[in-house]
N, CA, C and O atoms as a Maestro MAE file, in Angstrom:
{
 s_m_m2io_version
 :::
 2.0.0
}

f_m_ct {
 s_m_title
 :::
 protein
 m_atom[320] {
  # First column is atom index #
  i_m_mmod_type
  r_m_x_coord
  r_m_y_coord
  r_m_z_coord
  i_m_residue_number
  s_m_chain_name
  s_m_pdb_residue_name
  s_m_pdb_atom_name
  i_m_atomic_number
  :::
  1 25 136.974 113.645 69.353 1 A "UNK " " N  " 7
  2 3 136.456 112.428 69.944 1 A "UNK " " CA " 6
  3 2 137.113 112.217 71.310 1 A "UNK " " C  " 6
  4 15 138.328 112.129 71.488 1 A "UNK " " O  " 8
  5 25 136.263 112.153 72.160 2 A "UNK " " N  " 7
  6 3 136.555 111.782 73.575 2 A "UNK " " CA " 6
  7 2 137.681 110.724 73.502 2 A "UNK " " C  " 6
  8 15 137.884 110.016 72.516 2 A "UNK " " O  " 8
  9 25 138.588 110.687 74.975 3 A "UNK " " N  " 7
  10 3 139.730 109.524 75.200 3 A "UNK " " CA " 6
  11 2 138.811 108.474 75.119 3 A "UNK " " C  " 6
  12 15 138.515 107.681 74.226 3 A "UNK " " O  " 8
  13 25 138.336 108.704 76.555 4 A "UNK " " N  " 7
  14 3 137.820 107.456 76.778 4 A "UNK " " CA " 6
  15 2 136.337 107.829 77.454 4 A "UNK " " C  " 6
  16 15 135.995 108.997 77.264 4 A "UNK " " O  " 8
  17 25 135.385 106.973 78.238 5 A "UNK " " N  " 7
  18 3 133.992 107.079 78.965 5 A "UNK " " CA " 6
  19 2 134.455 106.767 80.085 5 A "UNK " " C  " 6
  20 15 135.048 105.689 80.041 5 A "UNK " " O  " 8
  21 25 134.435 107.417 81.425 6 A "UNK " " N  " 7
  22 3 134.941 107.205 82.680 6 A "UNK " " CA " 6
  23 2 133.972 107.192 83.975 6 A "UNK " " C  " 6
  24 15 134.292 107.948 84.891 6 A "UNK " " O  " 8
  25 25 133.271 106.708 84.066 7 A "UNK " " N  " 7
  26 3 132.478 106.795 85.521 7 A "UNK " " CA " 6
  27 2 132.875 107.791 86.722 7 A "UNK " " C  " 6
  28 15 133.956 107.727 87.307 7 A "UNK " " O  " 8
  29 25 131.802 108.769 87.029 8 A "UNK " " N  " 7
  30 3 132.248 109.654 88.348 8 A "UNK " " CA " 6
  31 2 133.290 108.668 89.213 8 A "UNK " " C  " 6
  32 15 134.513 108.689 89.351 8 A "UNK " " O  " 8
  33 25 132.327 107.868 89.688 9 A "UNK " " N  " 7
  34 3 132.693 106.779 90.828 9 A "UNK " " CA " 6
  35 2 133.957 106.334 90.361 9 A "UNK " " C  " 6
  36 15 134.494 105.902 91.381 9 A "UNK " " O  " 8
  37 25 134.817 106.173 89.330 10 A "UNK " " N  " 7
  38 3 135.989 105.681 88.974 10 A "UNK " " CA " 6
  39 2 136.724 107.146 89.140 10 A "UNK " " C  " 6
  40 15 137.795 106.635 89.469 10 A "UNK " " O  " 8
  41 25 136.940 108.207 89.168 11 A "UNK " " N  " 7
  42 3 137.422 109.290 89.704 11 A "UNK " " CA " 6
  43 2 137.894 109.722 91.085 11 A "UNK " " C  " 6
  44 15 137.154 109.644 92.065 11 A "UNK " " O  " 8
  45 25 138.916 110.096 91.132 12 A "UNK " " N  " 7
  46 3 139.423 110.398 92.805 12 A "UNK " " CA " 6
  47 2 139.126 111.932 92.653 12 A "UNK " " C  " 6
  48 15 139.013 112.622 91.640 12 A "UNK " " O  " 8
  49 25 139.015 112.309 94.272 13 A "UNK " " N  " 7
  50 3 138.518 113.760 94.255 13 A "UNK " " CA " 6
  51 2 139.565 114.134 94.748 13 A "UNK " " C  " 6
  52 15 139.878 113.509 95.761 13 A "UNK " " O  " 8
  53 25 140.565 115.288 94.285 14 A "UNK " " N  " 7
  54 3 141.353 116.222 95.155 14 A "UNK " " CA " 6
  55 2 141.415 117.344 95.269 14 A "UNK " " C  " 6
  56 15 141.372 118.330 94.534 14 A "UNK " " O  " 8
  57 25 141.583 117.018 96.815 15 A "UNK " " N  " 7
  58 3 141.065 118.171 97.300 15 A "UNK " " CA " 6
  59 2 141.726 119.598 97.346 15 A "UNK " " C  " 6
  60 15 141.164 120.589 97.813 15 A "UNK " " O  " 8
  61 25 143.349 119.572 96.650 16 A "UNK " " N  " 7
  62 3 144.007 120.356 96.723 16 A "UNK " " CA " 6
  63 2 143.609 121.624 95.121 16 A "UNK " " C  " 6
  64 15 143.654 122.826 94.856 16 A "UNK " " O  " 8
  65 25 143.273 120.405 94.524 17 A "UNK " " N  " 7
  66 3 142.396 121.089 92.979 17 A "UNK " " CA " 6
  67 2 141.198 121.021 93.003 17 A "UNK " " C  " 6
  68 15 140.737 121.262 91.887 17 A "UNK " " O  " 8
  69 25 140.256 120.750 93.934 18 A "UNK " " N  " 7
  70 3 139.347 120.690 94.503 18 A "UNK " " CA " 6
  71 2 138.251 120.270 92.808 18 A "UNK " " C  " 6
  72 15 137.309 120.810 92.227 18 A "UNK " " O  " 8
  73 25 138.801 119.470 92.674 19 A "UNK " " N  " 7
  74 3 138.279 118.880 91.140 19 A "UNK " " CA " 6
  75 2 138.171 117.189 91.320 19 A "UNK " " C  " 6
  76 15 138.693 116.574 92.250 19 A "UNK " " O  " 8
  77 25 137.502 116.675 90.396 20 A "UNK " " N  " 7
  78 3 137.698 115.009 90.283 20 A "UNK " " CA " 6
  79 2 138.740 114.840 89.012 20 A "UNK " " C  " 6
  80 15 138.628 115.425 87.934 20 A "UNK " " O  " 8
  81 25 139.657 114.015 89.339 21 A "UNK " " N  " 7
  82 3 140.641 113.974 88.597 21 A "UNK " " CA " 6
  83 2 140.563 112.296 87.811 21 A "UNK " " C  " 6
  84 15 140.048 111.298 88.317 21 A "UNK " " O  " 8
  85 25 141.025 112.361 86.888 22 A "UNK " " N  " 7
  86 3 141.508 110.830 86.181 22 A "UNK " " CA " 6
  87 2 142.897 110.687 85.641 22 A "UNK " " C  " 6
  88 15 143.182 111.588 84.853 22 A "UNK " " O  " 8
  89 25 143.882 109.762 85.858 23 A "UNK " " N  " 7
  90 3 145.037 109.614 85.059 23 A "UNK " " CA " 6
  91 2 144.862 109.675 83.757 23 A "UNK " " C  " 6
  92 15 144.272 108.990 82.921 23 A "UNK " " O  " 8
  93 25 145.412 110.508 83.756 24 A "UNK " " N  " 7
  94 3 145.943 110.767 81.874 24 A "UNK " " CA " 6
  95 2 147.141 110.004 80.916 24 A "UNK " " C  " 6
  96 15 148.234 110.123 81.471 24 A "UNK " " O  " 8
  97 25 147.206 109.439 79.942 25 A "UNK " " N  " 7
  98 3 148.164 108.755 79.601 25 A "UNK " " CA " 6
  99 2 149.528 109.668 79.589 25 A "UNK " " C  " 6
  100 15 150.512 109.229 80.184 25 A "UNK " " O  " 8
  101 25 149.592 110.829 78.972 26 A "UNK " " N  " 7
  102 3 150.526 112.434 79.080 26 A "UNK " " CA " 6
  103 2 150.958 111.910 80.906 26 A "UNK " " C  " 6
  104 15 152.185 111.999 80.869 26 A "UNK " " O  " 8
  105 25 150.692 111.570 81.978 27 A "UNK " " N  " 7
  106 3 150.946 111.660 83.372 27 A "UNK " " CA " 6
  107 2 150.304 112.527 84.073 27 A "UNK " " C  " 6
  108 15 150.053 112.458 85.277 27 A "UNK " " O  " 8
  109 25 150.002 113.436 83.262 28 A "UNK " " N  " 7
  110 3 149.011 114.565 84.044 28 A "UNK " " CA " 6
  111 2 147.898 114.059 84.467 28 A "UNK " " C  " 6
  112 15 147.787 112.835 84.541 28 A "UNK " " O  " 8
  113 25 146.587 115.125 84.919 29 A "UNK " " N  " 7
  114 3 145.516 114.427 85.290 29 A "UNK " " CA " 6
  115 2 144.521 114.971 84.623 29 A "UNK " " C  " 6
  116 15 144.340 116.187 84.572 29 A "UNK " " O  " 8
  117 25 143.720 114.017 83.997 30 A "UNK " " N  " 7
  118 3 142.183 114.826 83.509 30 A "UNK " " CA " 6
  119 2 141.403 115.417 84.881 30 A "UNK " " C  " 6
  120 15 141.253 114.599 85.789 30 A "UNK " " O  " 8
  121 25 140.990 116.531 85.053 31 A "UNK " " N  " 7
  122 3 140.051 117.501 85.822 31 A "UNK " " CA " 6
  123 2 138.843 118.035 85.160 31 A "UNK " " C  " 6
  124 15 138.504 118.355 84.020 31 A "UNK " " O  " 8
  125 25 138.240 117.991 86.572 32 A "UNK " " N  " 7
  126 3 136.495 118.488 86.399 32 A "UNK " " CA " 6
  127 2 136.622 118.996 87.912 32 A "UNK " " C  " 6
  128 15 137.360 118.742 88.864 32 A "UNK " " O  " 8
  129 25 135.400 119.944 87.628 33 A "UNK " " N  " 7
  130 3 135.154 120.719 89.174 33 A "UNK " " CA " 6
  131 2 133.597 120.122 89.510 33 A "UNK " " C  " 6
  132 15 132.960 119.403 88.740 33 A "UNK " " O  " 8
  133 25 133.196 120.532 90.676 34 A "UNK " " N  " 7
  134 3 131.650 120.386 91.062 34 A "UNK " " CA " 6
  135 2 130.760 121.255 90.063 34 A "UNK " " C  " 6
  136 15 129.790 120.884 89.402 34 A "UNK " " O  " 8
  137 25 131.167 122.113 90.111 35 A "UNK " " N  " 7
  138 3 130.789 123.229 89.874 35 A "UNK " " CA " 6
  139 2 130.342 123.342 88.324 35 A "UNK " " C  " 6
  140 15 129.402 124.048 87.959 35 A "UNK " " O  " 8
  141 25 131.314 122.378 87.265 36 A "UNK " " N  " 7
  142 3 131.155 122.199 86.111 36 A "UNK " " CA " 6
  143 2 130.014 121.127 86.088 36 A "UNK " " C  " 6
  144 15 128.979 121.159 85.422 36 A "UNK " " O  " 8
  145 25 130.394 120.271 86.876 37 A "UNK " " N  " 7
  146 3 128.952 119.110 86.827 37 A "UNK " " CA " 6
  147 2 127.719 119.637 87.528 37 A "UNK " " C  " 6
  148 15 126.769 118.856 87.480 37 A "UNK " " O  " 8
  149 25 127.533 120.627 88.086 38 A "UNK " " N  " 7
  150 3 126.064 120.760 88.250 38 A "UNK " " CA " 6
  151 2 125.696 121.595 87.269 38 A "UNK " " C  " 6
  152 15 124.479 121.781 87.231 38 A "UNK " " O  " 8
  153 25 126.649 122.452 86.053 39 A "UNK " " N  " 7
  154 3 126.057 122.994 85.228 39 A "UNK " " CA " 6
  155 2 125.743 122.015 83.856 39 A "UNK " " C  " 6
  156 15 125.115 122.250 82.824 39 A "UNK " " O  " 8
  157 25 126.306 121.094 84.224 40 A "UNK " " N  " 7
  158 3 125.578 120.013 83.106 40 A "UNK " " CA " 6
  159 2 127.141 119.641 82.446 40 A "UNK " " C  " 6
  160 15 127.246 118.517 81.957 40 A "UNK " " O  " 8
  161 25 128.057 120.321 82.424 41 A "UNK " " N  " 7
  162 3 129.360 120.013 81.734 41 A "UNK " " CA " 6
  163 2 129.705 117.982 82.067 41 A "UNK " " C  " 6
  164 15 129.507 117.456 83.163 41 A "UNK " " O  " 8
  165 25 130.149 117.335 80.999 42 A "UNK " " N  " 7
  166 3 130.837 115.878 81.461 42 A "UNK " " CA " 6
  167 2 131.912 115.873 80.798 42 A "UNK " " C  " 6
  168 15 132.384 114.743 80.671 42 A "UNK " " O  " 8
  169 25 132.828 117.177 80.043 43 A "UNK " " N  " 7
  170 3 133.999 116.928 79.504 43 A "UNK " " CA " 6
  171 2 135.175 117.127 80.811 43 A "UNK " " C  " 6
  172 15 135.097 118.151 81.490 43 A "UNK " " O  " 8
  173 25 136.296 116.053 81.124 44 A "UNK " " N  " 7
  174 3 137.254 116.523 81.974 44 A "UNK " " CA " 6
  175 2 138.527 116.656 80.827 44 A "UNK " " C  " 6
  176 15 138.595 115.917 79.845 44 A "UNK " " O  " 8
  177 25 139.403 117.604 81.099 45 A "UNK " " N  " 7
  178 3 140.188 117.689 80.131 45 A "UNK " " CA " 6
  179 2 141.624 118.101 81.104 45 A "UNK " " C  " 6
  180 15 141.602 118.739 82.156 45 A "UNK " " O  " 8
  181 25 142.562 117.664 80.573 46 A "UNK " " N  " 7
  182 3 143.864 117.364 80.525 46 A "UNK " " CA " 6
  183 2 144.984 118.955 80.780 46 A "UNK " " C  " 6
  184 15 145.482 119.478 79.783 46 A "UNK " " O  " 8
  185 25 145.138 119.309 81.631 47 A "UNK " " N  " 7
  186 3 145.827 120.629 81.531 47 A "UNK " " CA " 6
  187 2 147.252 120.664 80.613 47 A "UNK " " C  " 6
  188 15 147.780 121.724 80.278 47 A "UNK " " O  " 8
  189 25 147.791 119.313 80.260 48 A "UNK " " N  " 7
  190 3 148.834 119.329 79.604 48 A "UNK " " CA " 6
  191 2 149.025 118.784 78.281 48 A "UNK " " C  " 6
  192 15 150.035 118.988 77.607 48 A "UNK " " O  " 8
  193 25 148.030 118.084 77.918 49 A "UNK " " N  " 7
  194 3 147.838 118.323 76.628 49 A "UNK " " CA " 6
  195 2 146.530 118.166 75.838 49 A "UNK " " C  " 6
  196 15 145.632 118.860 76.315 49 A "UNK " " O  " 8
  197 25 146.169 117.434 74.745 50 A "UNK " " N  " 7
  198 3 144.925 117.697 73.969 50 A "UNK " " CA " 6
  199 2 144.143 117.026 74.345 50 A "UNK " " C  " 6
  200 15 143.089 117.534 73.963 50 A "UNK " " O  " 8
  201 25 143.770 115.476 75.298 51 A "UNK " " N  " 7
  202 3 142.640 114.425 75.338 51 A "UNK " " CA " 6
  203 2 142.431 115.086 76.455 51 A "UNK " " C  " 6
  204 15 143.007 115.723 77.337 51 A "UNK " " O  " 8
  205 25 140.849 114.511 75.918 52 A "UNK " " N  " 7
  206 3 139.581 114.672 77.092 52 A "UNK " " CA " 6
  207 2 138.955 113.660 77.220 52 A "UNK " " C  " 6
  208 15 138.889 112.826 76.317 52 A "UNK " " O  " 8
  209 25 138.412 113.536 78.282 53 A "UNK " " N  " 7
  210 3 137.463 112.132 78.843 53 A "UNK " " CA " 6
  211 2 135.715 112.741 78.647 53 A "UNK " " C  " 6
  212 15 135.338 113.897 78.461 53 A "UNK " " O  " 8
  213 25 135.139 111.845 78.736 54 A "UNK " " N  " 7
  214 3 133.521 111.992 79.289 54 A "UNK " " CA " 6
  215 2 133.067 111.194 80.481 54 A "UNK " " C  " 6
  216 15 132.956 110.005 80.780 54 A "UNK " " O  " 8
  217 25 132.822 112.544 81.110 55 A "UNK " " N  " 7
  218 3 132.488 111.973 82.465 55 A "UNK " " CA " 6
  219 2 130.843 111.453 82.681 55 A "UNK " " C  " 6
  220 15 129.869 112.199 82.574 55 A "UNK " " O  " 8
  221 25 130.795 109.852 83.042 56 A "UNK " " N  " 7
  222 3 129.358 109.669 83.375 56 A "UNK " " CA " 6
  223 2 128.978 109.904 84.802 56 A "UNK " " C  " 6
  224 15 129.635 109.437 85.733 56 A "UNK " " O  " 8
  225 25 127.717 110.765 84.985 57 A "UNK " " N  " 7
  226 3 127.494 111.104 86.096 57 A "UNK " " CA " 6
  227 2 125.845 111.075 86.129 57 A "UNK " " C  " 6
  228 15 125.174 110.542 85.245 57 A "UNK " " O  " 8
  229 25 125.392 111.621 87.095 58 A "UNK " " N  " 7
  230 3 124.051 111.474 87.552 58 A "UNK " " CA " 6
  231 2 123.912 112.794 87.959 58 A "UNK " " C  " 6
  232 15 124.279 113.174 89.071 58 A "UNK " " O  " 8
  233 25 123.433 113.476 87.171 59 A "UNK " " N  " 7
  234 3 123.500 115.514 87.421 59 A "UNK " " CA " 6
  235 2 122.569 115.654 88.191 59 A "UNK " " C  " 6
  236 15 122.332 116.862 88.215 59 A "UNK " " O  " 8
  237 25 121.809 115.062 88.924 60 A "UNK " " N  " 7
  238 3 120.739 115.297 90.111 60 A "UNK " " CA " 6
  239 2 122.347 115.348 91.413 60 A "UNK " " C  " 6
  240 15 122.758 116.188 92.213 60 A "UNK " " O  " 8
  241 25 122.636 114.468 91.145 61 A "UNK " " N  " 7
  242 3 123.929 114.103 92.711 61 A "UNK " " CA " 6
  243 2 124.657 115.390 92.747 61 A "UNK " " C  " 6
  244 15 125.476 115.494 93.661 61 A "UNK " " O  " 8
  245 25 124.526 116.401 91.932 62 A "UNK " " N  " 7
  246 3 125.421 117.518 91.763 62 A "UNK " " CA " 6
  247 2 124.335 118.890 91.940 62 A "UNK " " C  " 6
  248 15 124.751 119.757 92.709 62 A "UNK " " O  " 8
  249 25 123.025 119.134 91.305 63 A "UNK " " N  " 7
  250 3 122.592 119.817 91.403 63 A "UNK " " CA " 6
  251 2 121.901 120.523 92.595 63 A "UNK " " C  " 6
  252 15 121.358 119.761 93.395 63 A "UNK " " O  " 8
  253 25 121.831 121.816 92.843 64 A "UNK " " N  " 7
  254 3 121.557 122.209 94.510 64 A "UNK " " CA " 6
  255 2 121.806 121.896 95.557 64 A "UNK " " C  " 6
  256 15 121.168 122.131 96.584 64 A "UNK " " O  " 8
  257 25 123.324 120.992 95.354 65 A "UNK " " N  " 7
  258 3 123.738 120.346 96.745 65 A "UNK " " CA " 6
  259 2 122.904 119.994 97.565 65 A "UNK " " C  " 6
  260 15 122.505 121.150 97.428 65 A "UNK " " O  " 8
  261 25 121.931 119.360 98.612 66 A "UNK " " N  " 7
  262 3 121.460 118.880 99.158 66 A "UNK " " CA " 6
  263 2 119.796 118.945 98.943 66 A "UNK " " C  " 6
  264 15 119.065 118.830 99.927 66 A "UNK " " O  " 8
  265 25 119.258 119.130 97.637 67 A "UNK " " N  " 7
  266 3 118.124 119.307 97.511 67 A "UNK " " CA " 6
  267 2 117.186 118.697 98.502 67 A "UNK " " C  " 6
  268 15 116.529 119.368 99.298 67 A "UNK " " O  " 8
  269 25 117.147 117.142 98.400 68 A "UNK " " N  " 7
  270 3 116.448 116.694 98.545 68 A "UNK " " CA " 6
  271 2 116.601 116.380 100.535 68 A "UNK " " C  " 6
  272 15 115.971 115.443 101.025 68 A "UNK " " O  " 8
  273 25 117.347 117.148 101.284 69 A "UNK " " N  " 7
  274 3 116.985 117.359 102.271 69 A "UNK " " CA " 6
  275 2 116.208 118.550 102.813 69 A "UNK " " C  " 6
  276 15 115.786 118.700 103.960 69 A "UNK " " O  " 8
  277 25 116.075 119.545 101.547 70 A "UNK " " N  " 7
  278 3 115.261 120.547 101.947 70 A "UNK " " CA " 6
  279 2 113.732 120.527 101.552 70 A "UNK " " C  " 6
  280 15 113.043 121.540 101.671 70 A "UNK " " O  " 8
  281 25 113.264 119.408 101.106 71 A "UNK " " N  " 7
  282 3 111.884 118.967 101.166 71 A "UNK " " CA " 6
  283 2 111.201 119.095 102.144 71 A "UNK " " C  " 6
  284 15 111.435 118.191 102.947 71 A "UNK " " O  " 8
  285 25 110.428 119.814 102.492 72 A "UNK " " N  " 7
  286 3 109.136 119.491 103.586 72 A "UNK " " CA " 6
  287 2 108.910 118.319 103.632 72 A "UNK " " C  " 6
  288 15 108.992 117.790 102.524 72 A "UNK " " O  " 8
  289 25 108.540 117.353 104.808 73 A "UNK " " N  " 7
  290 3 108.673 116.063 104.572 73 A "UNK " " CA " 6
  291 2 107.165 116.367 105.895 73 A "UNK " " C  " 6
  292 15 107.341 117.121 106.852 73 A "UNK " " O  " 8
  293 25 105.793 115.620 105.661 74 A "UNK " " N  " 7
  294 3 104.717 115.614 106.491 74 A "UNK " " CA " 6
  295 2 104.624 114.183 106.869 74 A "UNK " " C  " 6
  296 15 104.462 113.219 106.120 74 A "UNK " " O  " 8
  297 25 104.784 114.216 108.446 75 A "UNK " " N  " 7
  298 3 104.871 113.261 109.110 75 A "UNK " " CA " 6
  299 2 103.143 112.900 110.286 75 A "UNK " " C  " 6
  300 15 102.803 113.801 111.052 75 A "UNK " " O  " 8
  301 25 102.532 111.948 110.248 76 A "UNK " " N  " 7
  302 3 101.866 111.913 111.139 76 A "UNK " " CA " 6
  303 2 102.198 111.763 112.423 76 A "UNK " " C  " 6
  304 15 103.084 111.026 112.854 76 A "UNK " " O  " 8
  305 25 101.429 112.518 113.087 77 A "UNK " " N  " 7
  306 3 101.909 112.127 114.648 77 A "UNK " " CA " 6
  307 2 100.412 111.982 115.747 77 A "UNK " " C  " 6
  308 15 99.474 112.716 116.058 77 A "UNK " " O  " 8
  309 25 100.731 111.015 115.972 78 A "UNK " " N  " 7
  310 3 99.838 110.494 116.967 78 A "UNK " " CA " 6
  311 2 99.009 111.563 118.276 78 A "UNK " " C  " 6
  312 15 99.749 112.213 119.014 78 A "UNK " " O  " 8
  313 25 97.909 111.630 118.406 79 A "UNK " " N  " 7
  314 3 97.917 112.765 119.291 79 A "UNK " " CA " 6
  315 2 96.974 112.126 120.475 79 A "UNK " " C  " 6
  316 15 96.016 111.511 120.008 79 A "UNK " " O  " 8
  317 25 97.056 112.145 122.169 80 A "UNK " " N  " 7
  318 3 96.485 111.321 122.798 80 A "UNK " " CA " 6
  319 2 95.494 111.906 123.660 80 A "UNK " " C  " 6
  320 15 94.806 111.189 124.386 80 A "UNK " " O  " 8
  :::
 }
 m_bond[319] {
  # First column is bond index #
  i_m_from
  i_m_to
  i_m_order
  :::
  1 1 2 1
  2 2 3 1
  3 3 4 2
  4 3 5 1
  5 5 6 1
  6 6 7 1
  7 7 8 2
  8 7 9 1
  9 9 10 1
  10 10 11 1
  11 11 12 2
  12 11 13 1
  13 13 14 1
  14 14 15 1
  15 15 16 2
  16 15 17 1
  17 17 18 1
  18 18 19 1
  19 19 20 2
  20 19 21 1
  21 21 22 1
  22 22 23 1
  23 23 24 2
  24 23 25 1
  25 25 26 1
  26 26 27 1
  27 27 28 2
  28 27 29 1
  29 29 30 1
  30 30 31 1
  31 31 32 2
  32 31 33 1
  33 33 34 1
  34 34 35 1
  35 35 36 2
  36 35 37 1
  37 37 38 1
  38 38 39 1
  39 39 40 2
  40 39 41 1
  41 41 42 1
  42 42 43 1
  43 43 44 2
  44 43 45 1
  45 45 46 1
  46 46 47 1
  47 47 48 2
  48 47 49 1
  49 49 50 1
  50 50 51 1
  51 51 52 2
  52 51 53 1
  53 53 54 1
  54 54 55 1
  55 55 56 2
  56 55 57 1
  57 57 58 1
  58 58 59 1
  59 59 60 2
  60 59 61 1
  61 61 62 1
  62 62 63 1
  63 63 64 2
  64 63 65 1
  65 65 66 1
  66 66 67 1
  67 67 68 2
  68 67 69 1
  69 69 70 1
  70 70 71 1
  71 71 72 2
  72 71 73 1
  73 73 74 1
  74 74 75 1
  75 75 76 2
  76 75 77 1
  77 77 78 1
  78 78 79 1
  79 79 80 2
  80 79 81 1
  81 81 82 1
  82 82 83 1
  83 83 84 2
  84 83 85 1
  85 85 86 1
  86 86 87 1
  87 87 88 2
  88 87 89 1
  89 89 90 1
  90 90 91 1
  91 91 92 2
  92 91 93 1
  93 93 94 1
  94 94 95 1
  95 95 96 2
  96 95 97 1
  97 97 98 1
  98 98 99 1
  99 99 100 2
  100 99 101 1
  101 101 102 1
  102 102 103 1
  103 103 104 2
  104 103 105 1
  105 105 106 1
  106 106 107 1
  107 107 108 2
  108 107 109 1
  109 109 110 1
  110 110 111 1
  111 111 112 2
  112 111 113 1
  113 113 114 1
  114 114 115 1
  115 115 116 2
  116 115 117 1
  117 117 118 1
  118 118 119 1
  119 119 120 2
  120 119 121 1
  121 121 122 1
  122 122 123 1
  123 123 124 2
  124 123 125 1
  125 125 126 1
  126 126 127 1
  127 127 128 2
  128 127 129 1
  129 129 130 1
  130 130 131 1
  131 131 132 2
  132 131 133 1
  133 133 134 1
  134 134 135 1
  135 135 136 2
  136 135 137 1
  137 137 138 1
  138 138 139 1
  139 139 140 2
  140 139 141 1
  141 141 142 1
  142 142 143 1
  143 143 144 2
  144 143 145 1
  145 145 146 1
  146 146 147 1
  147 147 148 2
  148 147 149 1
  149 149 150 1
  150 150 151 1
  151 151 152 2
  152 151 153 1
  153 153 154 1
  154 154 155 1
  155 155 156 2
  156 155 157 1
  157 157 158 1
  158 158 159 1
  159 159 160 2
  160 159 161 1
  161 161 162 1
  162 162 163 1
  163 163 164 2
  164 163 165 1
  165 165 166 1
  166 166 167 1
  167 167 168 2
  168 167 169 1
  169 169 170 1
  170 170 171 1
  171 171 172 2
  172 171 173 1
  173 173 174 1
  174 174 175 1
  175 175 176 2
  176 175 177 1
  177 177 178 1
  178 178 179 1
  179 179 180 2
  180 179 181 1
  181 181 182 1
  182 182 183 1
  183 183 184 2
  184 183 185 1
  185 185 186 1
  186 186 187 1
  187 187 188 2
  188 187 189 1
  189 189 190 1
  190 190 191 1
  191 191 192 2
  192 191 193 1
  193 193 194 1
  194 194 195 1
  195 195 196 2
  196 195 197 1
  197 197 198 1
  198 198 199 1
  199 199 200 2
  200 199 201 1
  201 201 202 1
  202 202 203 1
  203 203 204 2
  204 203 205 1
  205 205 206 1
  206 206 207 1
  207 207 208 2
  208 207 209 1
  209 209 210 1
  210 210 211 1
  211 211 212 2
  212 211 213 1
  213 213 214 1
  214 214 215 1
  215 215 216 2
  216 215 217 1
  217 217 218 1
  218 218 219 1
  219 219 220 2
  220 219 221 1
  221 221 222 1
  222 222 223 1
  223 223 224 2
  224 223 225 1
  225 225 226 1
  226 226 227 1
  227 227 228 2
  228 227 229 1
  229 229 230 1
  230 230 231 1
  231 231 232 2
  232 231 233 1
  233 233 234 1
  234 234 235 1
  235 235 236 2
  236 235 237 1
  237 237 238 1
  238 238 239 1
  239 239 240 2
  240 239 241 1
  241 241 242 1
  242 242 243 1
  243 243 244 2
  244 243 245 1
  245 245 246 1
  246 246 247 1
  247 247 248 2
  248 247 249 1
  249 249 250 1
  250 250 251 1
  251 251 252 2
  252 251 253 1
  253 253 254 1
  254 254 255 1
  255 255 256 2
  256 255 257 1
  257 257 258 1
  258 258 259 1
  259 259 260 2
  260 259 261 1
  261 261 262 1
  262 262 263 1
  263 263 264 2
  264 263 265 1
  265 265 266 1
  266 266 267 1
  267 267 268 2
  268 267 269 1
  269 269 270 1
  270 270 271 1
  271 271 272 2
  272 271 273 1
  273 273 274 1
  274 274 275 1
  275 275 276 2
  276 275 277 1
  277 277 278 1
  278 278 279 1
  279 279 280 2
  280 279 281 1
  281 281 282 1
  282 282 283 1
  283 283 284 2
  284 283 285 1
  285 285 286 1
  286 286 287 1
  287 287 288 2
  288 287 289 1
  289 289 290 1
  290 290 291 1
  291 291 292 2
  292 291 293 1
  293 293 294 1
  294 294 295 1
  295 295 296 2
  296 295 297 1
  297 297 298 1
  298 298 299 1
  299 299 300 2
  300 299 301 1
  301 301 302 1
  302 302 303 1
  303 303 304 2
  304 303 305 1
  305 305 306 1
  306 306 307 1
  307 307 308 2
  308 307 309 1
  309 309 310 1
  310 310 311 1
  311 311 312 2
  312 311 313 1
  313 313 314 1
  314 314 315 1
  315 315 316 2
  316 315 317 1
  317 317 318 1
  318 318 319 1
  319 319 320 2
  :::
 }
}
C-alpha cells in the first residue's frame, strides 16, 4: 500500500537526479524520472528504504514532449 497520494505539482524537480523528488519520512527522497512518467509509471519510491508514494499526474504533460506543438495548425490568410 502506497505512503501517501502526492500531486506532480507538489514535487520539486532536481536537477542533479534529474527526477521529481518528495520528502520521505526515512529523510531521503521519494524519486521519479520523466522518463518513467511518460511510460505510464506513478510509483516514486524511496532509495533508502521500503515506502512508496503515488504520483498524480496528467500523462499527456509527459508524453512526446511537445506534441501538441507539432500539430499542423491551418490558418486563414487574407489575400488582396
Amino acid at each position: 500500500m502506497s505512503y501517501d497520494d502526492v500531486e506532480i505539482e507538489d514535487m520539486e524537480w532536481n536537477e542533479e537526479l534529474k527526477s521529481f523528488t518528495y520528502p520521505c519520512p526515512c529523510g531521503d527522497l521519494f524519486q521519479i524520472t520523466k522518463e518513467e512518467l511518460r511510460i505510464g509509471e506513478e510509483i516514486a519510491r524511496c532509495p533508502s528504504c521500503s515506502l512508496y508514494i503515488t504520483v498524480i499526474y496528467n500523462m499527456e504533460d509527459f508524453i512526446g514532449g511537445d506534441s501538441n506543438n507539432n500539430k499542423n495548425i491551418q490558418q486563414s490568410v487574407a489575400v488582396a
